[in-house]
PyMOL commands that place a pseudoatom at each C-alpha (Angstrom):
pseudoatom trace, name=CA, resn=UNK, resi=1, chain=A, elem=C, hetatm=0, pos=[0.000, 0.000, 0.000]
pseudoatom trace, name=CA, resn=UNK, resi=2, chain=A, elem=C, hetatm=0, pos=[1.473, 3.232, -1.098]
pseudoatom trace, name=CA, resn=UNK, resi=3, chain=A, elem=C, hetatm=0, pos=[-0.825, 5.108, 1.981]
pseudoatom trace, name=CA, resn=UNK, resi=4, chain=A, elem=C, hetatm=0, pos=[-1.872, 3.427, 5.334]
pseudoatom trace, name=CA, resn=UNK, resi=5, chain=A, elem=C, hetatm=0, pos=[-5.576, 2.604, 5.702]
pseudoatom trace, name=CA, resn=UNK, resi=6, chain=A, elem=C, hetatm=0, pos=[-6.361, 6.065, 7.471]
pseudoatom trace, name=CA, resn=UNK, resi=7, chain=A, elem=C, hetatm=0, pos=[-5.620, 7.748, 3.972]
pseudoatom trace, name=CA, resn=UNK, resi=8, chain=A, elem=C, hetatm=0, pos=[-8.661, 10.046, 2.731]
pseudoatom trace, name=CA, resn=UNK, resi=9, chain=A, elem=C, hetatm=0, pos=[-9.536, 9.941, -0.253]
pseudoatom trace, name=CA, resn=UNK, resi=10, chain=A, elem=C, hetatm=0, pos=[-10.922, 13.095, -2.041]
pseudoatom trace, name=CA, resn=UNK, resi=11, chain=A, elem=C, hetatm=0, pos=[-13.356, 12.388, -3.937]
pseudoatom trace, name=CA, resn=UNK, resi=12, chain=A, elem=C, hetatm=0, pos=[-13.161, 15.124, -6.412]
pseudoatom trace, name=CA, resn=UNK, resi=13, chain=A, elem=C, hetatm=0, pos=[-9.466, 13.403, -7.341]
pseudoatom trace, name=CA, resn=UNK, resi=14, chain=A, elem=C, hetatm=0, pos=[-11.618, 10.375, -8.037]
pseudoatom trace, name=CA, resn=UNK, resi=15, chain=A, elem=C, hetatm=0, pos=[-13.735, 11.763, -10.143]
pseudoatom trace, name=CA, resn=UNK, resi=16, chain=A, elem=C, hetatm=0, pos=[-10.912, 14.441, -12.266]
pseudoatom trace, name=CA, resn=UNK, resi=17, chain=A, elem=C, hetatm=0, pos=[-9.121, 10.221, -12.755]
pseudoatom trace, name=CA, resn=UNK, resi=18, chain=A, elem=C, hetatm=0, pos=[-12.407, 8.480, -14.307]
pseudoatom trace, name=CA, resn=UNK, resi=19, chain=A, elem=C, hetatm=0, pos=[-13.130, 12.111, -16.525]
pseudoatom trace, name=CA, resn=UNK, resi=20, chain=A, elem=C, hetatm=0, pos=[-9.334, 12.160, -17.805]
pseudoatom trace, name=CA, resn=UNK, resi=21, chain=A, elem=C, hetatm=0, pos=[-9.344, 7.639, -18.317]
pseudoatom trace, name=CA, resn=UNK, resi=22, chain=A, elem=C, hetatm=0, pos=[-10.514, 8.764, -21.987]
pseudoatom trace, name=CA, resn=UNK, resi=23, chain=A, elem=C, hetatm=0, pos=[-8.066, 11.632, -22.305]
pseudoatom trace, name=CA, resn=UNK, resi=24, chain=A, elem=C, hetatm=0, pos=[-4.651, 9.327, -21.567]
pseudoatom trace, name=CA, resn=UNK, resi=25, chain=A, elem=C, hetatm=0, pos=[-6.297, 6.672, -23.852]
pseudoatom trace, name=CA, resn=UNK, resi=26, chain=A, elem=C, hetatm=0, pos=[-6.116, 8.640, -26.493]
pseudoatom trace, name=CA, resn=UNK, resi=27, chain=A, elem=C, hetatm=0, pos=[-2.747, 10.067, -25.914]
pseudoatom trace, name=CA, resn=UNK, resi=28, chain=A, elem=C, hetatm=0, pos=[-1.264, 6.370, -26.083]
pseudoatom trace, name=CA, resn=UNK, resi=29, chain=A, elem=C, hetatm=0, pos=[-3.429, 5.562, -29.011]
pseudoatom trace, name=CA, resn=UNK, resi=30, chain=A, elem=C, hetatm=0, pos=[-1.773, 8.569, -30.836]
pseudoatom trace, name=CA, resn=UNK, resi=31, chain=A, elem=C, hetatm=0, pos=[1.644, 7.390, -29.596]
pseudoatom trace, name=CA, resn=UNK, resi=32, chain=A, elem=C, hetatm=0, pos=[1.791, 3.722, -30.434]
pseudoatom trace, name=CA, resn=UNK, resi=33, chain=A, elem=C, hetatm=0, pos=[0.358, 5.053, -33.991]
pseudoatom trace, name=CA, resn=UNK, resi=34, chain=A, elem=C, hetatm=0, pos=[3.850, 5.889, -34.471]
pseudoatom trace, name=CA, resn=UNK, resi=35, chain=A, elem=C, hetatm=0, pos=[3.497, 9.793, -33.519]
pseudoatom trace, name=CA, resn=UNK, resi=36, chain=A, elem=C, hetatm=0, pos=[7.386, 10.791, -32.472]
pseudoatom trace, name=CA, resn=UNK, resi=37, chain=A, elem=C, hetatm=0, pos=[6.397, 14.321, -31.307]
pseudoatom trace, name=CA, resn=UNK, resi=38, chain=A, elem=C, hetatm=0, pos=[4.218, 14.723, -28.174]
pseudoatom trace, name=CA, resn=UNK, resi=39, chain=A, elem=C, hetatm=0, pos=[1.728, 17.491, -29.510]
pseudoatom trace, name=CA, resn=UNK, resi=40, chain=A, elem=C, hetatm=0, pos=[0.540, 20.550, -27.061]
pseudoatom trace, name=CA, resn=UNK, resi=41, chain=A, elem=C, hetatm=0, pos=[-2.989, 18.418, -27.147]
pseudoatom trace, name=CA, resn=UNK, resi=42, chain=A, elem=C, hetatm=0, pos=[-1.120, 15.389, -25.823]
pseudoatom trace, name=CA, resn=UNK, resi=43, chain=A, elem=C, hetatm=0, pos=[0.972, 17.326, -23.334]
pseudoatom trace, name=CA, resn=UNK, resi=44, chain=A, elem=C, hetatm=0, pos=[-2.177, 19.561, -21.568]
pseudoatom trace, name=CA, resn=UNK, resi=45, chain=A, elem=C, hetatm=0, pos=[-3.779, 15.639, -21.516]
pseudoatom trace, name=CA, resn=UNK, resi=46, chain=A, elem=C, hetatm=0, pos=[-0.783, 14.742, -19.484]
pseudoatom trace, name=CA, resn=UNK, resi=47, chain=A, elem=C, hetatm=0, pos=[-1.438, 17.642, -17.276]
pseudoatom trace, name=CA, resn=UNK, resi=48, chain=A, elem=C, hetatm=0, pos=[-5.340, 17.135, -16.414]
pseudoatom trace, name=CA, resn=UNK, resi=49, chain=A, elem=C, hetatm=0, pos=[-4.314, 13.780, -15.663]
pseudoatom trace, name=CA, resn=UNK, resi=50, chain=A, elem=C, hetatm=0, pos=[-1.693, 14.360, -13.338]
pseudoatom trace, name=CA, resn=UNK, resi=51, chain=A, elem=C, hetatm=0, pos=[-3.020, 17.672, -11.566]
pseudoatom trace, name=CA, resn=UNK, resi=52, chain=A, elem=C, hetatm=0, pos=[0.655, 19.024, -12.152]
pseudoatom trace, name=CA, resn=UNK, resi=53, chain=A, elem=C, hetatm=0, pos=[0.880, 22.370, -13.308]
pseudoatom trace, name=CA, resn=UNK, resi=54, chain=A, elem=C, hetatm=0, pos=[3.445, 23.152, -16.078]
pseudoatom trace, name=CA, resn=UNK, resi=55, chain=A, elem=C, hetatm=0, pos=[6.522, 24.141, -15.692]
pseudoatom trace, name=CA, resn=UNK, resi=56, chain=A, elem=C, hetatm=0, pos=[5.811, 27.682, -17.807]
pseudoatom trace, name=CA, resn=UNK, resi=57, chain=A, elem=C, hetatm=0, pos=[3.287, 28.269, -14.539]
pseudoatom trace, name=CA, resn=UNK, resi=58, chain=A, elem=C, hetatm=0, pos=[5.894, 27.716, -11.778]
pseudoatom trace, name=CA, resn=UNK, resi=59, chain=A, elem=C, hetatm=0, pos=[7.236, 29.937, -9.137]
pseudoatom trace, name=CA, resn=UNK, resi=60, chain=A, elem=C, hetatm=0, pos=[10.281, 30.800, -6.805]
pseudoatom trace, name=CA, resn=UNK, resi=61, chain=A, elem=C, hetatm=0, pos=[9.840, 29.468, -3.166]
pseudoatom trace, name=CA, resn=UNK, resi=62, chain=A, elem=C, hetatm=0, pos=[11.179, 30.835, -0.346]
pseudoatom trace, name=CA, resn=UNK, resi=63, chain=A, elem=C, hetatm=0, pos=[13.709, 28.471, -0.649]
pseudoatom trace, name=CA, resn=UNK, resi=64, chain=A, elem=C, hetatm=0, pos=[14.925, 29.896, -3.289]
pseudoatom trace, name=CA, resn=UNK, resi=65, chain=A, elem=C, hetatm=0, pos=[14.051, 26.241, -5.789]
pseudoatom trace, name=CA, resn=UNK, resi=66, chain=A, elem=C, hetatm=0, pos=[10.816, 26.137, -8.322]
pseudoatom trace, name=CA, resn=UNK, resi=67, chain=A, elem=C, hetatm=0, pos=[7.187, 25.919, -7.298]
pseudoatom trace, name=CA, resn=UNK, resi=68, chain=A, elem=C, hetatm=0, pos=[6.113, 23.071, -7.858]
pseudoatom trace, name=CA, resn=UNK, resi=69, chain=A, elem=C, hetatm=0, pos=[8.794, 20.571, -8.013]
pseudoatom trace, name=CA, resn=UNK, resi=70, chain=A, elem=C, hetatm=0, pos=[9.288, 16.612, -8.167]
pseudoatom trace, name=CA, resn=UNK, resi=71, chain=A, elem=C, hetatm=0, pos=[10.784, 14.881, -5.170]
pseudoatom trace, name=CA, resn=UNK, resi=72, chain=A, elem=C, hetatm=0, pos=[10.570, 11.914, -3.765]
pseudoatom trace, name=CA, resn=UNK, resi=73, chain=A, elem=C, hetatm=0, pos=[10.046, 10.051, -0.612]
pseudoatom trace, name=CA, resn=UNK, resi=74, chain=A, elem=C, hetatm=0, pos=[13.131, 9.357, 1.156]
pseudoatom trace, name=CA, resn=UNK, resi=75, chain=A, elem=C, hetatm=0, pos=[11.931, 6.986, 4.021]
pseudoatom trace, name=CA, resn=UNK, resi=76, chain=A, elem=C, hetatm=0, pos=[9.700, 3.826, 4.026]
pseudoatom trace, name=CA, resn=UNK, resi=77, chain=A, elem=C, hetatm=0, pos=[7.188, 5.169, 6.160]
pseudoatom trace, name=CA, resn=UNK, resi=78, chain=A, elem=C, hetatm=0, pos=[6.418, 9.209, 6.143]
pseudoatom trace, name=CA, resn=UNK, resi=79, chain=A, elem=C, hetatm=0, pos=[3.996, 10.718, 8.251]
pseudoatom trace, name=CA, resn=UNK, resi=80, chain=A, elem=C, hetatm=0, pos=[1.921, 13.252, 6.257]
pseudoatom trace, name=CA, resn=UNK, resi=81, chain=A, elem=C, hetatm=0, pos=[0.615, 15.925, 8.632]
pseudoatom trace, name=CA, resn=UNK, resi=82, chain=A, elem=C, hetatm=0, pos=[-2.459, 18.264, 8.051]
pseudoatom trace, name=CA, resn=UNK, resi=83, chain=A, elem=C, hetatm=0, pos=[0.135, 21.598, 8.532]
pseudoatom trace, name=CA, resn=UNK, resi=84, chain=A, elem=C, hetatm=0, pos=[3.563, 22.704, 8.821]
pseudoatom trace, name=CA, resn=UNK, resi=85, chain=A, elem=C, hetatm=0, pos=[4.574, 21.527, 12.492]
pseudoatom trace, name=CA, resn=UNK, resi=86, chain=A, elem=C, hetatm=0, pos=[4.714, 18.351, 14.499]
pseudoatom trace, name=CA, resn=UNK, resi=87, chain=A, elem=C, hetatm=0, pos=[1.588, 19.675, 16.150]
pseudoatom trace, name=CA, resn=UNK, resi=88, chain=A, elem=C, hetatm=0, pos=[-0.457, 19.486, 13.775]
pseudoatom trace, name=CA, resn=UNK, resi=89, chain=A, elem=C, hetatm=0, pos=[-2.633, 16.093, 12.823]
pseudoatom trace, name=CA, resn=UNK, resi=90, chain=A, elem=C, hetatm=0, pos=[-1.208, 13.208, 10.826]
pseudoatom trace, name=CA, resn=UNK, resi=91, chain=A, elem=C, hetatm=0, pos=[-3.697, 13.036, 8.051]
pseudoatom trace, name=CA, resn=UNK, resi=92, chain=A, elem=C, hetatm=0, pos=[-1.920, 9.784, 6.600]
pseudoatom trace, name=CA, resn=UNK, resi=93, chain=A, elem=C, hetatm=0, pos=[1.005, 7.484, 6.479]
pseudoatom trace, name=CA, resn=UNK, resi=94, chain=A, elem=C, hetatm=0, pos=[3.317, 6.760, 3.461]
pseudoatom trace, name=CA, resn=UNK, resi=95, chain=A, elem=C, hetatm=0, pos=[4.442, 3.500, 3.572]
pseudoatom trace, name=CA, resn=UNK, resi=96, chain=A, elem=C, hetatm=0, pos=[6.544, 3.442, 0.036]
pseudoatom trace, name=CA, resn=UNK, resi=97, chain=A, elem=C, hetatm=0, pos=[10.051, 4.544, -0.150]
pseudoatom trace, name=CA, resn=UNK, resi=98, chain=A, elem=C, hetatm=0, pos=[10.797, 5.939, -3.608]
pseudoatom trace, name=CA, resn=UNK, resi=99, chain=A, elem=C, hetatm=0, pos=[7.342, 7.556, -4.171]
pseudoatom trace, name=CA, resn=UNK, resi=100, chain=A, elem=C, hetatm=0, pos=[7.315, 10.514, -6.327]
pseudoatom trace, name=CA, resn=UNK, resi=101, chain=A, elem=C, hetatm=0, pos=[5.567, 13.485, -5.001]
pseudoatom trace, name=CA, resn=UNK, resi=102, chain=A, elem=C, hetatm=0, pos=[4.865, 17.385, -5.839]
pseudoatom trace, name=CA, resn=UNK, resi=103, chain=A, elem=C, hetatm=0, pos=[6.100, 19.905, -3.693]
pseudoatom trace, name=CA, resn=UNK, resi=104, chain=A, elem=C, hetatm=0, pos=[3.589, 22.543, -3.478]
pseudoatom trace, name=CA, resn=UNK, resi=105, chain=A, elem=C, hetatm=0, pos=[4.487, 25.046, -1.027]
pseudoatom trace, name=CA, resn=UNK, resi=106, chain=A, elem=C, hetatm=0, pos=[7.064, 25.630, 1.109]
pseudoatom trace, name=CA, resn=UNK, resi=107, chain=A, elem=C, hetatm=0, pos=[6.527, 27.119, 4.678]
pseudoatom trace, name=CA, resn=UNK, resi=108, chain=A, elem=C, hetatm=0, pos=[10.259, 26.888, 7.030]
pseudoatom trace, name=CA, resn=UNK, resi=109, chain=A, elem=C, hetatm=0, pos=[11.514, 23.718, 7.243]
pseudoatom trace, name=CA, resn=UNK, resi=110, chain=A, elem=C, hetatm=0, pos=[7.932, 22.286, 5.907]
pseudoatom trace, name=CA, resn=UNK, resi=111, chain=A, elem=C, hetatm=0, pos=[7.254, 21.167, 2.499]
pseudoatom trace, name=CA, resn=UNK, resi=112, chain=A, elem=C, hetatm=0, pos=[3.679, 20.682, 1.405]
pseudoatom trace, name=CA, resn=UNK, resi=113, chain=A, elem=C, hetatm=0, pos=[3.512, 17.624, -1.220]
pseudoatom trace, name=CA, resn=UNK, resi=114, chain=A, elem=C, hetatm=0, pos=[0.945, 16.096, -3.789]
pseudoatom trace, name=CA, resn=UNK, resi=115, chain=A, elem=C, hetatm=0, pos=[0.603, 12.402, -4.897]
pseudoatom trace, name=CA, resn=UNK, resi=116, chain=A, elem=C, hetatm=0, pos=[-0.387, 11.170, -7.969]
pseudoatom trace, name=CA, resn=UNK, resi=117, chain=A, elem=C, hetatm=0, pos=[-4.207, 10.850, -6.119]
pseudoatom trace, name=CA, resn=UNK, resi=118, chain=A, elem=C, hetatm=0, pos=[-4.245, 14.744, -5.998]
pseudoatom trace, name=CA, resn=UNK, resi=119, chain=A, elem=C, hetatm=0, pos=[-4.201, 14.809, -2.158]
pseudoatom trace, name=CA, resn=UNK, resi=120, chain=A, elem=C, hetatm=0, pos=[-1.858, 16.908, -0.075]
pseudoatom trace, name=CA, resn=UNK, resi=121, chain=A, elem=C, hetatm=0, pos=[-0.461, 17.373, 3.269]
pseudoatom trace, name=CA, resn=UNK, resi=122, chain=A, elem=C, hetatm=0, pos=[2.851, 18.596, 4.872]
pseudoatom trace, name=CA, resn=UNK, resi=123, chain=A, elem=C, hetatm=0, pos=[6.108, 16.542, 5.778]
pseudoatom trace, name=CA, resn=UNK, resi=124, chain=A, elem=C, hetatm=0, pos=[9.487, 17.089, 7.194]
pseudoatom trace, name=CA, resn=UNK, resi=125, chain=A, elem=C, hetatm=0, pos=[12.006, 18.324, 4.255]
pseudoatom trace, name=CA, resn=UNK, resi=126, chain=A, elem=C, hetatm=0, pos=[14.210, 15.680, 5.352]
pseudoatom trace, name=CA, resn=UNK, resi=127, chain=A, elem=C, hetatm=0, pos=[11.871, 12.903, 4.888]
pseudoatom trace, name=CA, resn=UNK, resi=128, chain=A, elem=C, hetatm=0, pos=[12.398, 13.571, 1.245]
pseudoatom trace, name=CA, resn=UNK, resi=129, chain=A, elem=C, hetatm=0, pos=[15.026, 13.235, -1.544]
pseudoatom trace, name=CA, resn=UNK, resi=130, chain=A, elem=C, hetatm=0, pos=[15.814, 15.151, -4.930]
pseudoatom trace, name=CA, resn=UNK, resi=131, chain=A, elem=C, hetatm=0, pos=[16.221, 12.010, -6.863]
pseudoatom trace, name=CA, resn=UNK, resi=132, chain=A, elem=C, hetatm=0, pos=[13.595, 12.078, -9.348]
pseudoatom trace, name=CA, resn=UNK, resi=133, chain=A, elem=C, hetatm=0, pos=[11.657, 8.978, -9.716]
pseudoatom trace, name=CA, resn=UNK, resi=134, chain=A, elem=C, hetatm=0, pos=[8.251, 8.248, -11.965]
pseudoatom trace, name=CA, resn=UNK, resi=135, chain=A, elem=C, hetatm=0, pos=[5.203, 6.236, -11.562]
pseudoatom trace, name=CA, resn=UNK, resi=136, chain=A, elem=C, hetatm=0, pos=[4.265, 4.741, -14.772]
pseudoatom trace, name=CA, resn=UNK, resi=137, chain=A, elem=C, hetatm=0, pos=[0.781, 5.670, -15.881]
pseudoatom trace, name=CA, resn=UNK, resi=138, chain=A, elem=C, hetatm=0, pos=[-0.680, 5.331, -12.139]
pseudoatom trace, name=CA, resn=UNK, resi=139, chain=A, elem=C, hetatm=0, pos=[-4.305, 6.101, -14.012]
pseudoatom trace, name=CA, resn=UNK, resi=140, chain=A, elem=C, hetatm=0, pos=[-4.310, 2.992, -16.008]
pseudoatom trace, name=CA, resn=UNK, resi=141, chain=A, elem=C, hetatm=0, pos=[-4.467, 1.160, -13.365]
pseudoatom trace, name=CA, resn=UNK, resi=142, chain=A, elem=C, hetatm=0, pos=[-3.604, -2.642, -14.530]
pseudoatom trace, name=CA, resn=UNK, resi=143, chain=A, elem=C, hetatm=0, pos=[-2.739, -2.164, -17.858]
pseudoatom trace, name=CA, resn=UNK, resi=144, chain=A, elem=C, hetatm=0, pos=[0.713, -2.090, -19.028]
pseudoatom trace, name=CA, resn=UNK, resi=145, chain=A, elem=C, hetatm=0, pos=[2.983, 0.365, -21.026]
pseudoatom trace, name=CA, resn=UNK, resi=146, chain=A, elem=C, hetatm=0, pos=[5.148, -0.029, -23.678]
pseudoatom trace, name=CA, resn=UNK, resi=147, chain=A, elem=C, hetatm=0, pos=[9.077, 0.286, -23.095]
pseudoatom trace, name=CA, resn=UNK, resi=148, chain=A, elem=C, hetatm=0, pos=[11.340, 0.696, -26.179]
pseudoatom trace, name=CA, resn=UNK, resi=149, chain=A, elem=C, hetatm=0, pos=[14.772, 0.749, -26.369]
pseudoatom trace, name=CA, resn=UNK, resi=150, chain=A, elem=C, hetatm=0, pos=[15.204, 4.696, -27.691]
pseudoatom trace, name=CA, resn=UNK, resi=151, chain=A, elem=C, hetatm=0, pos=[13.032, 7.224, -27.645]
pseudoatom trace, name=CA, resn=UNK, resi=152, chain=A, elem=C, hetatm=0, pos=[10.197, 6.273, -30.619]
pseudoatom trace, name=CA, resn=UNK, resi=153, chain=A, elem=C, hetatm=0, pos=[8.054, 3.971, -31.056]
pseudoatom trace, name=CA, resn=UNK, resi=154, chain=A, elem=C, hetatm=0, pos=[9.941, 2.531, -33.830]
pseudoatom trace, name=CA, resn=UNK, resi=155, chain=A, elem=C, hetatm=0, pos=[12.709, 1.588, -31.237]
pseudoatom trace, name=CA, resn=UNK, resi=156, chain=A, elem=C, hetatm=0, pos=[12.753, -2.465, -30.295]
pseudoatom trace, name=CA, resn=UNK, resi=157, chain=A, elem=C, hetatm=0, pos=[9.859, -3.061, -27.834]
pseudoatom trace, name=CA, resn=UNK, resi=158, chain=A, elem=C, hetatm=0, pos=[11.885, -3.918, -24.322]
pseudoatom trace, name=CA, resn=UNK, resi=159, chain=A, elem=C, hetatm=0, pos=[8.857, -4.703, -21.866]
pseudoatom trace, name=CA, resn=UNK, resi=160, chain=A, elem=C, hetatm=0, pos=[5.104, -3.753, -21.210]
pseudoatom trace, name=CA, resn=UNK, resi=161, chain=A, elem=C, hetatm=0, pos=[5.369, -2.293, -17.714]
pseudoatom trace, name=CA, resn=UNK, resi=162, chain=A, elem=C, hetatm=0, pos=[2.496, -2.320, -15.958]
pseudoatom trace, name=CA, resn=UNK, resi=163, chain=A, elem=C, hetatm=0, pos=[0.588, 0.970, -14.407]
pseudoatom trace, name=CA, resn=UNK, resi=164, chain=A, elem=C, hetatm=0, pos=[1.500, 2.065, -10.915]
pseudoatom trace, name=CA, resn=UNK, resi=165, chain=A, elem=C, hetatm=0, pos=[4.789, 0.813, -10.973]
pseudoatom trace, name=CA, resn=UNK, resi=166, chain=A, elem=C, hetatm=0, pos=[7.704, 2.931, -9.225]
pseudoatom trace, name=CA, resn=UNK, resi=167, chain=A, elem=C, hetatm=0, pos=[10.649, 3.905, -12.142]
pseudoatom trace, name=CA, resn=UNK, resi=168, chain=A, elem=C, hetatm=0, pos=[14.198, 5.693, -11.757]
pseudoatom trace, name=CA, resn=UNK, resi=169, chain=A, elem=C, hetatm=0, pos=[13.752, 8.574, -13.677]
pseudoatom trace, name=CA, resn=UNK, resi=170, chain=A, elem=C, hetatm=0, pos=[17.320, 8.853, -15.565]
pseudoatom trace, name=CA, resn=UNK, resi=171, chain=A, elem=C, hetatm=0, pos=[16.524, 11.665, -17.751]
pseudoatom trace, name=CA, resn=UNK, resi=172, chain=A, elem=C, hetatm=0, pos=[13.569, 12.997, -20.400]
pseudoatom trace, name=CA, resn=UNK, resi=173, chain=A, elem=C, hetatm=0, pos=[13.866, 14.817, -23.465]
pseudoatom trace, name=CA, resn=UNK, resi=174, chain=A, elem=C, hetatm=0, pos=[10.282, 16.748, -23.096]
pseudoatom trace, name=CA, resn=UNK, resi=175, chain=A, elem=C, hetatm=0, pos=[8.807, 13.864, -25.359]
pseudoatom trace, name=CA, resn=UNK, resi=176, chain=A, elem=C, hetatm=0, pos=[10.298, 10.593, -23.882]
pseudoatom trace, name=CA, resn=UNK, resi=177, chain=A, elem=C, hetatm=0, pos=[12.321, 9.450, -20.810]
pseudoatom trace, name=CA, resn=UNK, resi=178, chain=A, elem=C, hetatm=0, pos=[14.685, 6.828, -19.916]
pseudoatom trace, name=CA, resn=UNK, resi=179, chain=A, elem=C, hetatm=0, pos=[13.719, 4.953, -16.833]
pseudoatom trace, name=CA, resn=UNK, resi=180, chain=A, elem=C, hetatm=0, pos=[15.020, 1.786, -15.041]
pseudoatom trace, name=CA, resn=UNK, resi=181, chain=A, elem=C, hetatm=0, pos=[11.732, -0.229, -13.920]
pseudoatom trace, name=CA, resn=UNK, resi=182, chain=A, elem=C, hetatm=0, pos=[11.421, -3.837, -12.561]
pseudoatom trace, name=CA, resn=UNK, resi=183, chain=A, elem=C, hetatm=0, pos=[14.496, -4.749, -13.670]
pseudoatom trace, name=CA, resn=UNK, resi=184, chain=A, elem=C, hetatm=0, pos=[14.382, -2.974, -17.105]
pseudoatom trace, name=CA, resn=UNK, resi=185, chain=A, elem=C, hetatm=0, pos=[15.731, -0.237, -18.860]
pseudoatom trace, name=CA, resn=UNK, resi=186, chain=A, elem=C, hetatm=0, pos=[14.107, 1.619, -21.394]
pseudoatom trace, name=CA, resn=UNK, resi=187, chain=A, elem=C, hetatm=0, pos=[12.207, 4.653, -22.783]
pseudoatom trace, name=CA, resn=UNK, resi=188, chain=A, elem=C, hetatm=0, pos=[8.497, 5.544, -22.024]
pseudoatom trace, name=CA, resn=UNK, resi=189, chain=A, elem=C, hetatm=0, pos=[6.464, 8.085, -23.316]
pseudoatom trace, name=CA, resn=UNK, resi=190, chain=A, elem=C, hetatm=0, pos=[6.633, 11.275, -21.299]
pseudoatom trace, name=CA, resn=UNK, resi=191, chain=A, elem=C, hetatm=0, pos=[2.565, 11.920, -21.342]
pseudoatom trace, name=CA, resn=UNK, resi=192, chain=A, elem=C, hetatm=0, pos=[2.646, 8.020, -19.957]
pseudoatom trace, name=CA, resn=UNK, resi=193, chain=A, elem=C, hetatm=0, pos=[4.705, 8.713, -16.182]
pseudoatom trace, name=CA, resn=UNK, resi=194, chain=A, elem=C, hetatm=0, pos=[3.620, 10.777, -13.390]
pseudoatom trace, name=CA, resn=UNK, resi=195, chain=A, elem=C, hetatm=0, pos=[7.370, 12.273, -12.137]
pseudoatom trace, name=CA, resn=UNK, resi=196, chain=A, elem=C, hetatm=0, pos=[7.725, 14.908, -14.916]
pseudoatom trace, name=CA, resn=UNK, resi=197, chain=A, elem=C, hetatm=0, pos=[6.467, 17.683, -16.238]
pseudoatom trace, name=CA, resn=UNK, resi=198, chain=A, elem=C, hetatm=0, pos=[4.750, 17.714, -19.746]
pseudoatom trace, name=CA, resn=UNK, resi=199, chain=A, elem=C, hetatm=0, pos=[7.202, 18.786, -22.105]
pseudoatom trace, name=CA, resn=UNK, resi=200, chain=A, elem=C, hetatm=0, pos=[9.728, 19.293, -19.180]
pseudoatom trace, name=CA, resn=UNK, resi=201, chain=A, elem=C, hetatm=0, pos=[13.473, 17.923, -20.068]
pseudoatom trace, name=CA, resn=UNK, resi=202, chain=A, elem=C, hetatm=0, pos=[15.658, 16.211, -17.415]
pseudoatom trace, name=CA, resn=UNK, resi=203, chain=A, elem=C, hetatm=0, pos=[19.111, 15.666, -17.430]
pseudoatom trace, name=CA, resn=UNK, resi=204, chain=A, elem=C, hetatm=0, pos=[21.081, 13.615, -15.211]
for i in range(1, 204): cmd.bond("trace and resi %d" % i, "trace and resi %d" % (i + 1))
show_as sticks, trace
zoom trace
């Protein structure tokens, strides 16, 4: 379990992941037809499905590092609190080490994060890490992506990695990125990971 069982669940993040199902079905449809540039349709797609905001929207934070940013959970077992201080109630637990999460807002020595789900709390900054990591297509619940050995679809197929699956994110070229996953090593579509920003590169 990526939360403990006293994890809320919003139920208007339920709801934005059954309206955008459609929306990343169609982005992989246009991708395995052999489409090698992400289009601005695709990439807003990508957005509405993650909740992330792009990185032309993002900000300074006090901290003096973008707003919003990918992170990732450094520990095995976070606690997730409903504001920035120890006094304040844990909402949830995290219980997977590696998880990539949003930083939101910034407050001290308190970041505010976002899952993949949409929901948010505050954590320690030390309880997380800059390595960037990726879920792989955590909408699509038990179906599988395609990995190919370079960045197109024309590339050798390496594996079909299923959805919800926790990658290294090595790097991403704004249309693709190279992840290591379950023991593989390959390139995803960018539109098909939660960990990066549509059309954002990364470079390791």
């Amino acid at each position: 379990m990526v939360k403990s069982a006293a994890t809320r669940r919003r139920i208007g993040s339920a709801v934005l992941g059954i309206a955008c199902m459609a929306i990343a079905v169609a982005a992989a449809w246009s991708i395995m037809a052999g489409q090698s540039n992400v289009s601005g349709a695709a990439a807003k797609a990508a957005a509405d499905i993650t909740g992330s905001t792009g990185p032309v929207d993002k900000a300074m934070g006090p901290s003096g590092l973008p707003l919003p940013r990918f992170v990732s959970l450094k520990a095995d077992k976070i606690n997730v609190r409903r504001g920035p201080s120890s006094e304040h109630q844990v909402a949830w637990v995290y219980q997977r080490k590696g998880l990539p999460v949003e930083i939101t807002a910034e407050f001290e020595n308190w970041r505010r994060i976002r899952d993949s789900d949409g929901d948010e709390g505050w954590v320690y900054q030390s309880m997380l890490s800059g390595k960037r990591m990726a879920l792989v297509a955590p909408w699509r619940k038990q179906d599988a992506v395609p990995m190919y050995s370079g960045p197109s679809t024309t590339s050798n197929l390496v594996a079909m990695v299923k959805a919800g699956v926790v990658a290294t994110l090595e790097d991403c070229t704004g249309e693709w990125c190279s992840l290591s996953a379950s023991g593989y090593e390959g390139w995803i579509a960018q539109p098909m990971i939660w960990g990066a920003y549509p059309g954002e590169r990364v470079e390791k």
